[in-house]
N, C-alpha and C positions, 0 to 999 in steps of 0.2 A: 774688652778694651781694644784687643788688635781690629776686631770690626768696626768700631767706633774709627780707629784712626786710618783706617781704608774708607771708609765713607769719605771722610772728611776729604782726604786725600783728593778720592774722585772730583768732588764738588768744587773744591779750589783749581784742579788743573794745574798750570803751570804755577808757580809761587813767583810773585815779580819780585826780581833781586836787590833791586833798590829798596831800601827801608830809610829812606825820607819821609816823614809823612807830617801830614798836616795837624798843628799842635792848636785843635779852636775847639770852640765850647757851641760853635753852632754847625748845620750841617751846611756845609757845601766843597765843592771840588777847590781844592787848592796846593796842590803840589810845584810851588815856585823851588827849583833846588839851592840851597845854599853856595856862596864859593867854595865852603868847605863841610864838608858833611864827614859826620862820625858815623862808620859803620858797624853794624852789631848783629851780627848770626850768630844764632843756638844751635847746637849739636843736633838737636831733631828739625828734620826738613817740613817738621808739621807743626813745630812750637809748641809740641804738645808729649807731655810725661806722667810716668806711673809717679803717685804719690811716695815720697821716700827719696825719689830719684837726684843725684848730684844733675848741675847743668853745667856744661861747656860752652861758655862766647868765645867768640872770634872777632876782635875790637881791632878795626885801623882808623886811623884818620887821611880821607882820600881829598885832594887840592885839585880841578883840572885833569883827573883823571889817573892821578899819579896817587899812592899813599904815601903819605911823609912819615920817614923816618926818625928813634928817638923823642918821642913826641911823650908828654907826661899827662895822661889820661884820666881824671880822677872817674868814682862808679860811687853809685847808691843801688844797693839790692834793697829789697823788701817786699814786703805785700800789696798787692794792687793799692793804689791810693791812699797808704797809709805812711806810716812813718818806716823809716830805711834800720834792718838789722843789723845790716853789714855795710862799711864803707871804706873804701882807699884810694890808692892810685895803682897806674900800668903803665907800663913805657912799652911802645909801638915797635922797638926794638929795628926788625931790620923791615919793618914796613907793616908788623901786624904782632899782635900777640894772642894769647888764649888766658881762659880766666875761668877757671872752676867756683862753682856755689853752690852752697847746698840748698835742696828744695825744699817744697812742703810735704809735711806730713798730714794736711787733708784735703780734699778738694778746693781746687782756686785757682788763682791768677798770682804772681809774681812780677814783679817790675823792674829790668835793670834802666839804671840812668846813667848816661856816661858823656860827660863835658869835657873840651879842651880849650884853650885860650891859645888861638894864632893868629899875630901880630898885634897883638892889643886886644884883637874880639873874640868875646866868647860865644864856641858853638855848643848843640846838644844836639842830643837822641834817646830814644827810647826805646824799649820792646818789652811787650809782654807776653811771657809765655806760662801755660796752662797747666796744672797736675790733675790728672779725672777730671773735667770740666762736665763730662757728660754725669757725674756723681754731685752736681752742687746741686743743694735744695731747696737753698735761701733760707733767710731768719724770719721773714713776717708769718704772724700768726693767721692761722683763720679765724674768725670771729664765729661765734656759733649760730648769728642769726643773720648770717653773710647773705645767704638767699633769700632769705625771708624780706632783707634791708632790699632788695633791688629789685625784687617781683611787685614791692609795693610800689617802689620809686618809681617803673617802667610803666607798671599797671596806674598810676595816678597819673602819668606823664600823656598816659595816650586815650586818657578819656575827655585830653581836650581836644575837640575840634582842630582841623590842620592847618582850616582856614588860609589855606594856599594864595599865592598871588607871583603871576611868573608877566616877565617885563622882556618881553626878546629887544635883542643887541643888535640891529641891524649893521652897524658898524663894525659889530667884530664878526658877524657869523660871516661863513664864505659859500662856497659852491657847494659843497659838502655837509660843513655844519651849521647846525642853528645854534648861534649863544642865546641864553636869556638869565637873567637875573633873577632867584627865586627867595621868596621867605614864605616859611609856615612856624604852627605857633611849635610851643619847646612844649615846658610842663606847667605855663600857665597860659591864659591867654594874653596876648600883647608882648609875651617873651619872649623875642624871636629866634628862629635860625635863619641865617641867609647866607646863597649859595651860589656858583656859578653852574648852569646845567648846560652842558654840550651834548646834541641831541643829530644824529644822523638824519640828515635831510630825504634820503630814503626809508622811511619808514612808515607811509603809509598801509596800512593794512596785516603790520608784522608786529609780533611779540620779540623784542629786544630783549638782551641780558645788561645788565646795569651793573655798574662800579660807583662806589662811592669813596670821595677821597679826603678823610680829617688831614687837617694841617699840624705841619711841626710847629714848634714851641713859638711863643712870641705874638704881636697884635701888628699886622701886614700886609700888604696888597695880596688879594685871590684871584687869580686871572684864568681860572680854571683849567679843565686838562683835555683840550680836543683830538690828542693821541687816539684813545678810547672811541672815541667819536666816529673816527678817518676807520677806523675796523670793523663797524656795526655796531658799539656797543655804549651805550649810555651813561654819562658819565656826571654826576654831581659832587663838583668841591668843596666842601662848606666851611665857612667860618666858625669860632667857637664863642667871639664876645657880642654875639648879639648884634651887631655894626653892619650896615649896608657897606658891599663890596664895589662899589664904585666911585668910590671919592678918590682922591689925589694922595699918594702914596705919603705926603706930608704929615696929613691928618693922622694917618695910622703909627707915623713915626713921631708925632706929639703925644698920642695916646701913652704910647709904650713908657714915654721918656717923662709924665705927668701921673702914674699910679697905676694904671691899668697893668704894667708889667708885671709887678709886683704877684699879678691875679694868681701863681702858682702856691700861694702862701695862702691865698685871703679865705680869711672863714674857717683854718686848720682848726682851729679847737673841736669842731661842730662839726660832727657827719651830715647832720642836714643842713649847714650853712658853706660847708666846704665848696670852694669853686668849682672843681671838678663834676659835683653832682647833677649838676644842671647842664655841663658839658657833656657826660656819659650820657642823659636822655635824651640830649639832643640828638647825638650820633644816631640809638631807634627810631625816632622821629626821624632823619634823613630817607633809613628804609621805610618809614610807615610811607613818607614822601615819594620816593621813586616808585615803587609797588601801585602808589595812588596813579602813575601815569595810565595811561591805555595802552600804550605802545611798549611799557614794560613789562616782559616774564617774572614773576614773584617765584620762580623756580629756578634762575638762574641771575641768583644778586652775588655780586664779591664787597669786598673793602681791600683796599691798598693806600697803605702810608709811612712813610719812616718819622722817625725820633718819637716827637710827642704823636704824630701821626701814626706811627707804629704801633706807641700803646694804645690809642685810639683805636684802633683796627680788630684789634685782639679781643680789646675790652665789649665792642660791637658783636662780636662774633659769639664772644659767651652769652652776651645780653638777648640776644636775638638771633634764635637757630635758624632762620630765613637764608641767613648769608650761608652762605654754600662753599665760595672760596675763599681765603685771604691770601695776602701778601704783605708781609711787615717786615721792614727793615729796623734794627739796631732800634730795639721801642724802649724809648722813657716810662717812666714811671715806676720799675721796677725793683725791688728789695729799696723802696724808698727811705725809711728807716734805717738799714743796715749801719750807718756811722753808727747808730746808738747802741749795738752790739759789737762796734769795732772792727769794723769791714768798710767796705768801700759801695756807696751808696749809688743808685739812680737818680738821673736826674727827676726832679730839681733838688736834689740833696738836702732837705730840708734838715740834719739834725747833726750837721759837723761842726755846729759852734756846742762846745760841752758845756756854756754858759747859756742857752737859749733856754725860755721860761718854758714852762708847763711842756715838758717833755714827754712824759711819761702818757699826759693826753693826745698827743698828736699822734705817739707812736700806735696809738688804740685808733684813732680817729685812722690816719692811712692806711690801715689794714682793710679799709673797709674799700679801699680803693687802687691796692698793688697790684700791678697787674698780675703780681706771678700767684695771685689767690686768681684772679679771672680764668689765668691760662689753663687751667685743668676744666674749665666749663665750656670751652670752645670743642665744639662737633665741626666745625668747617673744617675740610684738607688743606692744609696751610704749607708758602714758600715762604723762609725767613733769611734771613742774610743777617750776621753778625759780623763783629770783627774786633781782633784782641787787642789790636790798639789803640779802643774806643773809651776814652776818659770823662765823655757826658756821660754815656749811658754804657758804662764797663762792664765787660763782660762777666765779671761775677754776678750783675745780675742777673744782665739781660739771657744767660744757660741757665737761670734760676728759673724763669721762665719757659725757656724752649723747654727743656726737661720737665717741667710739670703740664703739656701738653700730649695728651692723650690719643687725639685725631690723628689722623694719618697727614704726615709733616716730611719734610725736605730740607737741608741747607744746604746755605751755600754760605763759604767761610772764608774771605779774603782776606786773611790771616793779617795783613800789614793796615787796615784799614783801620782809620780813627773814624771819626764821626761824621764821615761823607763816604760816597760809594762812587765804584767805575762805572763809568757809562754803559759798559757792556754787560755791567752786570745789572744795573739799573732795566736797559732793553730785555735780558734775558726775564727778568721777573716780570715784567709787563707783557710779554710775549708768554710766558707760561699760563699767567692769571686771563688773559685773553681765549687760548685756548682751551681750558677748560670750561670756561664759561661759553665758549659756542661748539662748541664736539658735539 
């Protein structure tokens, strides 16, 4: 444990001391600070405790820089995303108080919540801190014909023809890079994937390393990723519905808001009709794609992506030992099920209504697509980036995952992070997946 929590240590660095953070259900940067923010520090500088262990907060409420005094603080404890054990109030006394809880008694996440009302409006906060995290396992089963289910689905997916068709962007590409618009077939023919490929306008006569990048959650503009590109390295974005990525951002935001959003559900009953499954062989088919170039090394492919992208990444990497490196942030999809065991689920949290029909099939049906069943099949060296105060994809699962990863792995822990990440740490991960791929 104590080396677990010196890693961890290393990998965070300093701990930023503001614990505002951004309370959204999608990823992006958004730390706008409140007038007034509740602050909430736990006695470990890592948020992280032995099982059994009491916690001590340290609760103020700070206005302009000042903490107000006397202030009646109410708090919810409980377990990550579930219902609260313990509830009261605290008064801020002469500018701050302390507030002991008792912890858990087995691997997980805990949640304090702590609201005050000044001047009329109410503010919050949150924190969640960790008991063994590096001991959680998750609840999804492996299905016993797990690999059997996906050696057929990859091996049927890629005996169709790729039947490629690339369309350069003269308008986007620049001095440097070439855009072009790409689709090849999925796992049928006329099914398609399509992609944005950012292609180093230096590369005559050289073997490039390639990145491929699934997208997070949602149906949206792809504008691909010429970072990759500006380094030497080859970079395809793909889409996952099927849909040419060059319409007007409009279109994709009718889709979303007309059924296609929905597509995280569609087909649950059915492992072969489940949406995901024609998603995950697209992801192979992107590498069957890139490999197909001339100008790419099929010795040096990675994947990098956060949320749904992250599980995308993961899920690639088990599928197809081609990939060599990854790099996943805070990935969806994992202990998807767990509501139905009374935990705190990934997204898309399909099973937290206790009234939802045919349960007991979906929770069979998703096993066959969690990723924390994929993470133990991943051979690539992997960079991961979690964070405990992440309520899409929470960290009790998303350590369900890291932990059943085998390959030789890394994190990086920005312990205050919800479900967006620092820029610097965003650079640092694409700077590491870079380097390895060209060393």
């Amino acid at each position: 444990m104590k080396r677990f929590l010196i890693d961890m240590a290393m990998m965070v660095g300093a701990v930023c001391l503001s614990l505002f953070v951004a309370q959204t259900a999608t990823a992006q940067m958004s730390q706008s600070k409140n007038y007034v923010t509740v602050q909430i520090s736990p006695d470990s500088e890592n948020w992280t405790y032995e099982t059994g262990d009491d916690v001590e907060f340290t609760i103020s409420v700070v206005r302009s820089s000042i903490a107000l005094k006397n202030v009646e603080v109410s708090y919810q404890w409980g377990p990550e995303l579930r219902q609260p054990v313990e509830s009261g109030t605290i008064n801020t006394g002469k500018g701050y108080n302390t507030l002991k809880l008792k912890g858990m008694k087995q691997p997980g996440f805990m949640t304090l919540r702590a609201s005050v009302e000044v001047d009329g409006r109410r503010y919050s906060n949150y924190i969640n801190v960790g008991f063994e995290p590096e001991k959680i396992t998750g609840t999804v089963k492996m299905p016993a014909d797990f690999d059997e289910f996906w050696t057929k689905a990859v091996s049927d997916a890629q005996k169709v023809p790729l039947d490629p068709m690339m369309t350069y962007l003269p308008d986007r590409s620049t001095n440097t890079v070439d855009y072009y618009h790409v689709r090849f077939n999925n796992n049928r023919p006329g099914i398609y994937v399509y992609g944005i490929l950012c292609v180093p306008k230096d590369r005559e006569g050289k073997k490039l390393a390639a990145v491929m990048n699934p997208p997070g959650a949602g149906v949206k503009t792809i504008m691909g990723d010429p970072a990759y590109a500006e380094q030497g390295v080859v970079s395809l974005a793909i889409g996952i519905h099927g849909i040419p990525l060059l319409h007007e951002s409009t279109i994709y935001r009718n889709l979303n808001n007309n059924g296609l959003g929905a597509y995280s559900t569609s087909g649950i009953d059915d492992r072969d009709k489940y949406y995901f499954k024609h998603v995950y062989t697209g992801c192979v088919r992107a590498i069957d794609f890139l490999i197909s170039l001339p100008y790419v090394d099929a010795e040096r492919i990675g994947v990098h992506g956060g949320s749904q992208g992250g599980a995308l990444t993961i899920v690639t990497a088990a599928l197809d030992h081609r990939v060599k490196y990854i790099s996943a942030n805070y990935p969806a999809l994992c202990d998807i099920a767990d509501a139905y065991y009374g935990s705190a689920s990934g997204w898309p949290k399909i099973l937290n209504d206790p009234n939802e029909t045919n349960r007991e099939k979906k929770v069979e049906v998703v096993s066959y697509f969690d990723v924390v069943n994929f993470a133990s099949r991943v051979k690539a060296e992997g960079f991961y980036c979690l964070g405990y105060n992440d309520q899409t994809c929470p960290p009790t699962t998303t350590f369900a995952a890291y932990n059943n990863v085998k390959a030789p792995k890394q994190l990086l822990l920005p312990l205050d992070c919800a479900h967006w990440q620092y820029p610097e740490h965003s650079a640092q991960m694409r700077t590491w997946l870079i380097k390895q791929l060209t060393k």
